[in-house]
One Martini backbone bead per residue (centre of mass of N, CA, C, O) as a GRO file, in nm:
protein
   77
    1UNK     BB    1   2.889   0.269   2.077
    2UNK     BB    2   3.152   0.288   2.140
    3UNK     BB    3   3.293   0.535   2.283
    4UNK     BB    4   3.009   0.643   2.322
    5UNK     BB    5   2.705   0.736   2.502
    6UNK     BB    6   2.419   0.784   2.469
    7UNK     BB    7   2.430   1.102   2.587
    8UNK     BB    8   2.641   1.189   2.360
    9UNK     BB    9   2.438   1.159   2.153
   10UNK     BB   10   2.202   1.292   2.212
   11UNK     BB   11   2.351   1.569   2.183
   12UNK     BB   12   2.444   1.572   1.896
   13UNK     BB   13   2.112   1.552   1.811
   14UNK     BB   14   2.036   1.794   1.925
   15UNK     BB   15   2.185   2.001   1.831
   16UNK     BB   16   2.149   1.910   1.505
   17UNK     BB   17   1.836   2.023   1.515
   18UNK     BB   18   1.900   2.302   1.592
   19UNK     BB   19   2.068   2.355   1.343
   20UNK     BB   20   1.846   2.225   1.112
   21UNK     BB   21   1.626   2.262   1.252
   22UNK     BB   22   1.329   2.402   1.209
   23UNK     BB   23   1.211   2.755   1.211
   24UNK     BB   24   1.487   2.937   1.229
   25UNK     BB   25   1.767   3.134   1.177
   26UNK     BB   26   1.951   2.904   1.235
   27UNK     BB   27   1.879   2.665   1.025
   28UNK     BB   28   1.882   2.907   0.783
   29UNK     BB   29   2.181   2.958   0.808
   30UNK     BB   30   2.289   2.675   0.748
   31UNK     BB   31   2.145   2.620   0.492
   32UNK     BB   32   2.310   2.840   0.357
   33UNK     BB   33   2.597   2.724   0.430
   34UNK     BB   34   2.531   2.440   0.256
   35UNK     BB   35   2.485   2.598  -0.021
   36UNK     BB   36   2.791   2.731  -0.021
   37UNK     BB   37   2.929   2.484  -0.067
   38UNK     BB   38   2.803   2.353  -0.267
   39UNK     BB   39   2.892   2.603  -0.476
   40UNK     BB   40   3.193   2.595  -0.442
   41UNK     BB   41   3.228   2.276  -0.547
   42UNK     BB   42   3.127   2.367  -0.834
   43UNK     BB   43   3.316   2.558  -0.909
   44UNK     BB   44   3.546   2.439  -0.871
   45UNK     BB   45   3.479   2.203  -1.100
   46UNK     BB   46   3.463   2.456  -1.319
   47UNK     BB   47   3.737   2.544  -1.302
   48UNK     BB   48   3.902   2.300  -1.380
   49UNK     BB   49   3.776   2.253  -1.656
   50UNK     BB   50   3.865   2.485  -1.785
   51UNK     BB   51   4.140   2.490  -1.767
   52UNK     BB   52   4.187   2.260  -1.908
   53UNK     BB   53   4.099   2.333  -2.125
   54UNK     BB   54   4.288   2.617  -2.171
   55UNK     BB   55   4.549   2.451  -2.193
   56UNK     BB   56   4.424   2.276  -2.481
   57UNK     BB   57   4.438   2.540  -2.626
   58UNK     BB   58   4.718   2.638  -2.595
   59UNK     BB   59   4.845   2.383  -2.733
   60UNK     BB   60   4.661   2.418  -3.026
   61UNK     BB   61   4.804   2.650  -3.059
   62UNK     BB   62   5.109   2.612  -3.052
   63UNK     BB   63   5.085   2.415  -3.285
   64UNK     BB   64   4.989   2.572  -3.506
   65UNK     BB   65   5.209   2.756  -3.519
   66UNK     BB   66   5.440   2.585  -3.575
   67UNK     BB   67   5.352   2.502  -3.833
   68UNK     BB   68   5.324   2.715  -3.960
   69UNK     BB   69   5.652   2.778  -3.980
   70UNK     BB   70   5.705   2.561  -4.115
   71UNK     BB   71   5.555   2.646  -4.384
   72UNK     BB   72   5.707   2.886  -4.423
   73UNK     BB   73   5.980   2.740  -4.475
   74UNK     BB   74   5.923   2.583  -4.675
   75UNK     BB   75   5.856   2.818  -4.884
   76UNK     BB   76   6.121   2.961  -4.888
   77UNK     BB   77   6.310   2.701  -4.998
   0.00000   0.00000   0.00000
């Protein structure tokens, strides 16, 4: 099993079951923790696609803008 032996397994996953398995504060608390993590990397995903939209909305402004510019030169001539 790699550099590790059955002993450091076993350790790993008693922590590990103490800490997300059972009944108790502990579990409730990391189970917490991971709904935390996981909402968090959803928010940095809708916060990108926002950005991003918002990038394109203003790149569509200012060409919308240039434009009218460009018609109002045209009018004036």
């Amino acid at each position: 099993m790699g550099t590790f032996s059955i002993w450091h397994w076993l350790i790993v996953l008693v922590v590990v079951l103490v800490l997300f398995g059972g009944r108790g504060k502990i579990p409730s608390l990391m189970g917490d923790v991971a709904k935390g993590i996981k909402s968090f990397k959803s928010n940095m995903k809708d916060e990108g696609a926002s950005a991003e939209s918002s990038k394109l909305e203003e790149d569509t402004t200012s060409t919308t803008a240039t434009t009218a510019a460009r018609e109002d030169e045209t009018a004036k001539s």
